[in-house]
GUZASE-46449 format. One record per residue: x negated, y negated, z of N, C-alpha, C in turn; residue in one letter. Coordinates in pm, whole numbers, plus 50000, padded with zeros to 5 digits. Atoms other than C-alpha are relative to their C-alpha. Layout:
REM residues N
XYZXYZXYZa ...
***
This chain:
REM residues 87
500435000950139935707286404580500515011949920x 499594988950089936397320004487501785002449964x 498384999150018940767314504509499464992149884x 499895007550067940217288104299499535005949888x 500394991550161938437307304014500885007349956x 498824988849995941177334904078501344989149921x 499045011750046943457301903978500094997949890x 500485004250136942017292003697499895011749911x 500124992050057941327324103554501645003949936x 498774997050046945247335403556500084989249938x 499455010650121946047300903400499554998349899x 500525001550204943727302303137499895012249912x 499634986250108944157339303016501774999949996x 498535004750076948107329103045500234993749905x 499875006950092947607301102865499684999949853x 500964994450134944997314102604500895009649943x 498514992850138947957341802497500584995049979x 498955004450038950517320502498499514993049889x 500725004950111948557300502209499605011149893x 500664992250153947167328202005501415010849969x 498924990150076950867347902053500704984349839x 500685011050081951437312901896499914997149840x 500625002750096949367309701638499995010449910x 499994992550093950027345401537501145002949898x 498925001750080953607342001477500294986449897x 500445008450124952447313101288499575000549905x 500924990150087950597330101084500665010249900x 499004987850046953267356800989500744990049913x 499015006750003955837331600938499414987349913x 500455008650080953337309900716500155011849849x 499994987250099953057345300479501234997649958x 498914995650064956337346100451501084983549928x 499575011850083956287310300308500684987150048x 499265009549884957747288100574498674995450017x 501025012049979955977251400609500874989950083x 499715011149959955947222600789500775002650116x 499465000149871958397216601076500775014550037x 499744989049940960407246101054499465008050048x 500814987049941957647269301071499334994750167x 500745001149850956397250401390501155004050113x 498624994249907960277250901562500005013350018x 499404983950012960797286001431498385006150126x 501214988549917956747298201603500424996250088x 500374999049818957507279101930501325010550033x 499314996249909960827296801962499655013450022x 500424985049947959487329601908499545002450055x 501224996449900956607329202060500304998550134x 499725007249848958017314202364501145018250035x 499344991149962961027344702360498905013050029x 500654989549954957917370302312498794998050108x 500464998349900955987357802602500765002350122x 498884995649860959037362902825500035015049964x 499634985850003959197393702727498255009650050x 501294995750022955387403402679498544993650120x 500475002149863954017382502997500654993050080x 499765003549855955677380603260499175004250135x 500964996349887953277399703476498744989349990x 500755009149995950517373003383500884987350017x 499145012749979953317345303409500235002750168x 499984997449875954017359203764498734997950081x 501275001149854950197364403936499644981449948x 500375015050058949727327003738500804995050144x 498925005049932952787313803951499944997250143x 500074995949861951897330904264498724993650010x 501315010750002948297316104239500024983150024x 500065015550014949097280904180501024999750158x 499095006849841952067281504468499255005250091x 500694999549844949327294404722499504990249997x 501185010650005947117269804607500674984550086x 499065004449987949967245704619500054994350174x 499805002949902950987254204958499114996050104x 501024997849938947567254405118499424979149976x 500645009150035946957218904966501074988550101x 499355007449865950157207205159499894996450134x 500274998149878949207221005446498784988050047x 500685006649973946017199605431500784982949998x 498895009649976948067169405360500204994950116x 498974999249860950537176405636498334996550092x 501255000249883946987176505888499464987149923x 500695009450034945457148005714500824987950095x 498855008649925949397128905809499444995250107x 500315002049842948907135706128499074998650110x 501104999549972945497132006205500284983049953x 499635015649998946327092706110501284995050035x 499035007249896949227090206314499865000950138x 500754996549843947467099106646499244988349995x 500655006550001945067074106532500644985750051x 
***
């Protein structure tokens, strides 16, 4: 129970910046009078270049979280397989 919180936690404080970096360069970029579609193209590309820049260490323990989770879920899988091919 407790990986799994550890899971969820990185993905939703990743996810929760990536939205409010977002919504802030939306915000800027509404000031400066930009509407409608451009201003949405123009925030995702920024925002998207300043979370590569600005989290990658929360984009990383996110990553590493989900592929344990990931692998651990295979693993059960894989034993489930084969636990109905003996059968």
């Amino acid at each position: 129970m407790h990986y799994s919180l550890t899971v969820m936690r990185a993905t939703l404080t990743y996810t929760l910046l990536r939205v409010l970096i977002f919504l802030a360069v939306g915000l800027i970029l509404a000031l400066f009078g930009l509407r409608g579609i451009p201003l949405i193209l123009l925030a995702l590309v920024i925002s998207a270049i300043l979370s590569l820049l600005f989290l990658s260490r929360l984009r990383d323990r996110m990553s590493i979280s989900l592929a344990g989770r990931m692998s651990r879920f295979g693993a059960k899988l894989d034993a489930g397989t084969r636990s109905e091919d003996t059968d």
